[in-house]
C-alpha positions in Angstrom: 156.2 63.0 188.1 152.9 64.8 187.3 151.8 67.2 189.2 148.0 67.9 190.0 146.6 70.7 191.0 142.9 71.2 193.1 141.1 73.9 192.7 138.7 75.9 195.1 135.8 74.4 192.6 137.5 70.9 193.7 138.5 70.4 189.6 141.8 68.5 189.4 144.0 69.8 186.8 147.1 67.5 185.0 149.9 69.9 184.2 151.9 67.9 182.8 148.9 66.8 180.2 147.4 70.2 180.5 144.1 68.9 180.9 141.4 68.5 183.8 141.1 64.9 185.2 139.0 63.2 187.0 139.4 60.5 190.0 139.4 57.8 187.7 142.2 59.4 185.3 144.3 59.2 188.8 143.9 56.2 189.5 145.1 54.4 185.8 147.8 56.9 186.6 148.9 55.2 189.3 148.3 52.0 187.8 150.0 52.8 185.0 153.3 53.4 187.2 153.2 57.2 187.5 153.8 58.4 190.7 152.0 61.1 191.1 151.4 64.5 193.8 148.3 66.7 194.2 148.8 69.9 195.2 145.9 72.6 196.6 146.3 75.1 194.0 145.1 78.3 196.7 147.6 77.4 199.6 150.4 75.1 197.5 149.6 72.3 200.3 150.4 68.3 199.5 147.1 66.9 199.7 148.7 63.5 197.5 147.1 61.4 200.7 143.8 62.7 200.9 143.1 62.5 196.9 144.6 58.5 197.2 142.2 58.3 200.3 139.3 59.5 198.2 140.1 57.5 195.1 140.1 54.0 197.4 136.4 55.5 199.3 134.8 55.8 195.8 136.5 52.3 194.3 135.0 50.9 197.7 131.5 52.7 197.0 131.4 51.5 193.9 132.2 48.0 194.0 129.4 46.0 196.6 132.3 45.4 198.8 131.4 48.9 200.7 133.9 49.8 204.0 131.7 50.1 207.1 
């Protein structure tokens, strides 16, 4: 399962591909099949929820079907 860590500067950082990703490298992540958990780098918390939340709001923003 890869693990990603936030940062205080709000980058997102793939361990397991020891690279920064973005949003959208989450989300063909999770389409690919990966499940996958964030982690707050400064406190260790499980923000998995919020990311996914914030992936769905942008996807939404995007696209013209925009949640009220």
């Amino acid at each position: 399962m890869p693990v990603i860590k936030r940062y205080l500067n709000r980058k997102l950082y793939d361990t397991n591909a020891k690279q920064y990703i973005t949003l959208d490298g989450i989300a063909e992540l999770i389409r690919a099949g990966d499940e996958i958990q964030v982690v707050d780098n400064a406190t260790g918390e499980d923000i998995t929820a919020v990311t996914l939340s914030q992936i769905i709001f942008e996807r939404e923003k995007k696209q013209s079907g925009f949640l009220p």
